[in-house]
C-alpha positions in Angstrom: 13.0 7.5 -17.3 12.5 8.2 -13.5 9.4 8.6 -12.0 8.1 12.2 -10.1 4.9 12.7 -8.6 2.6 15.1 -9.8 2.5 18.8 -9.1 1.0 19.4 -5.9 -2.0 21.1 -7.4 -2.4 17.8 -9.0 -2.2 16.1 -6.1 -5.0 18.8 -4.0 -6.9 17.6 -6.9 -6.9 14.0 -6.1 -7.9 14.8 -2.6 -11.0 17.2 -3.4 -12.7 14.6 -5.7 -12.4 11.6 -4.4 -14.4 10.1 -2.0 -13.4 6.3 -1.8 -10.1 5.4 -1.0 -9.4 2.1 -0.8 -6.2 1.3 2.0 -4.2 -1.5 1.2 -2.1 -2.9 4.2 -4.2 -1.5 6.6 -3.6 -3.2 10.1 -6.2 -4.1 13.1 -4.1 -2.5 15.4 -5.1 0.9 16.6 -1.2 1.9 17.1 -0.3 1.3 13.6 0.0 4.2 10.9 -2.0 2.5 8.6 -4.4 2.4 11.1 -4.6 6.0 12.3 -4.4 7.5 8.9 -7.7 5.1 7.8 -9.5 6.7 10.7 -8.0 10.0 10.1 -9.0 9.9 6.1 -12.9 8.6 7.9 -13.5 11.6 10.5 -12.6 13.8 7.5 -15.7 12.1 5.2 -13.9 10.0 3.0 -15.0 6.4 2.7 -12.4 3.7 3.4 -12.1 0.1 2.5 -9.5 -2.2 4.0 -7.3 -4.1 1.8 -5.3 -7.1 3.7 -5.4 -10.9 2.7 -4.5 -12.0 6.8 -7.7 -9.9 7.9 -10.0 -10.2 5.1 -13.8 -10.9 6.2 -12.8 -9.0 9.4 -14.1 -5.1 10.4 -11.8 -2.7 10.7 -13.4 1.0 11.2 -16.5 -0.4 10.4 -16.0 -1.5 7.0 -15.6 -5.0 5.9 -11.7 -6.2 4.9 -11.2 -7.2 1.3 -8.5 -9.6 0.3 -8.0 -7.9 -3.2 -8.6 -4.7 -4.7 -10.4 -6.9 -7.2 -12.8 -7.8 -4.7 -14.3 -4.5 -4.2 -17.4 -3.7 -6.5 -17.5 0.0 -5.9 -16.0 2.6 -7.4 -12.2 3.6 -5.8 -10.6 7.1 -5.9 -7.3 6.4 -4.6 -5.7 3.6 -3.6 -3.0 4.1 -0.5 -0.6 1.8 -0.1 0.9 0.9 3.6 3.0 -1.9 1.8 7.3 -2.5 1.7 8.2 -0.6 -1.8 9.2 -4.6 -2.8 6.0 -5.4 -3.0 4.5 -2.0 -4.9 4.7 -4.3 -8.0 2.6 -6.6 -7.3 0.2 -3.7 -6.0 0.5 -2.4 -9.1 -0.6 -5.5 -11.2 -4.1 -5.6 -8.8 -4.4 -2.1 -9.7 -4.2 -2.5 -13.0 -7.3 -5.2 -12.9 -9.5 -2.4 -11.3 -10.7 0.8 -12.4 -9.3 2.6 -9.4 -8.1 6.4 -10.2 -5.0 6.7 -8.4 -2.0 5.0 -7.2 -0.6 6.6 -3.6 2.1 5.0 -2.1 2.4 6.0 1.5 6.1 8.0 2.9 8.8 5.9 2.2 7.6 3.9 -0.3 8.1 4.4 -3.9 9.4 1.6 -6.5 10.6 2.7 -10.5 9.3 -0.8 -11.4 5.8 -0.4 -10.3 5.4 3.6 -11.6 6.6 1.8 -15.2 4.3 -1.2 -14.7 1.7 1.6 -14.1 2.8 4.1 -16.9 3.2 1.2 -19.5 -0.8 0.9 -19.6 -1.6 4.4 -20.0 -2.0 4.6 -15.8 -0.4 8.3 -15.0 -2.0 8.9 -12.1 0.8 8.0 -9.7 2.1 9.0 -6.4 5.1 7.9 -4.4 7.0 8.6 -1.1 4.2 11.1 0.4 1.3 10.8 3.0 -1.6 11.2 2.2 -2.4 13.2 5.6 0.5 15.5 5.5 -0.7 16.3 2.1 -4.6 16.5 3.3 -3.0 18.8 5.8 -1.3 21.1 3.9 -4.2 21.4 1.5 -6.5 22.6 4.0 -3.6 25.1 5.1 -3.5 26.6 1.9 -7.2 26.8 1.4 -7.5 28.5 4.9 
């Protein structure tokens, strides 16, 4: 069975409620997307929390780097992922150890591995291959 994301209702959704989304991959350097889209999800009122083993114990954006998602005691909305689709497994297994809502992999990443890893323990709350600003964007396009 392959995966699709959810409708984009569903995925408006995600964006209205949440408020902590927790960026995994998310690089120090200001020219990186990772980067622009954590600071772009921040001027917009969400809460971010970095996610990246090399810079964890670091500040990025004014919030303290976490080497795990496991690491993070508050509740997470949405995790986005800014990882290579080989390693969305492996996302997927931190995920599952957390009690983190959703599972966004960023444009151009998706893996049929992980969304099974995911859907195999009841974890439907999946999406693949779109960014989460376009989609921020075209929800506030619609609502205006």
């Amino acid at each position: 069975m392959s995966f699709e994301n959810p409708t984009q209702e569903k995925i408006f959704d995600y964006l209205k409620t949440a408020k902590t989304i927790a960026i995994v991959g998310l690089s120090n350097k200001e020219e990186r997307t990772s980067y622009q889209i954590a600071r772009f999800l921040q001027e917009r009122g969400y809460r971010i929390i970095p996610v990246n083993p090399l810079l964890a114990g670091e500040i990025i954006l004014g919030e303290k780097v976490y080497a795990s998602l496991q690491e993070i005691q508050e509740p997470i909305d949405i995790v986005d992922i800014f990882r290579r689709s080989e390693f969305l497994p492996e996302v997927a297994a931190d995920f599952l150890q957390t009690q983190a809502k959703v599972f966004w992999a960023q444009l151009g990443i998706a893996n049929e591995e992980a969304a099974n890893k995911l859907q195999s323990a009841n974890r439907k709350d999946i999406i693949m291959d779109r960014c989460i600003k376009i989609e921020w964007n075209n929800m506030n396009e619609k609502d205006n």
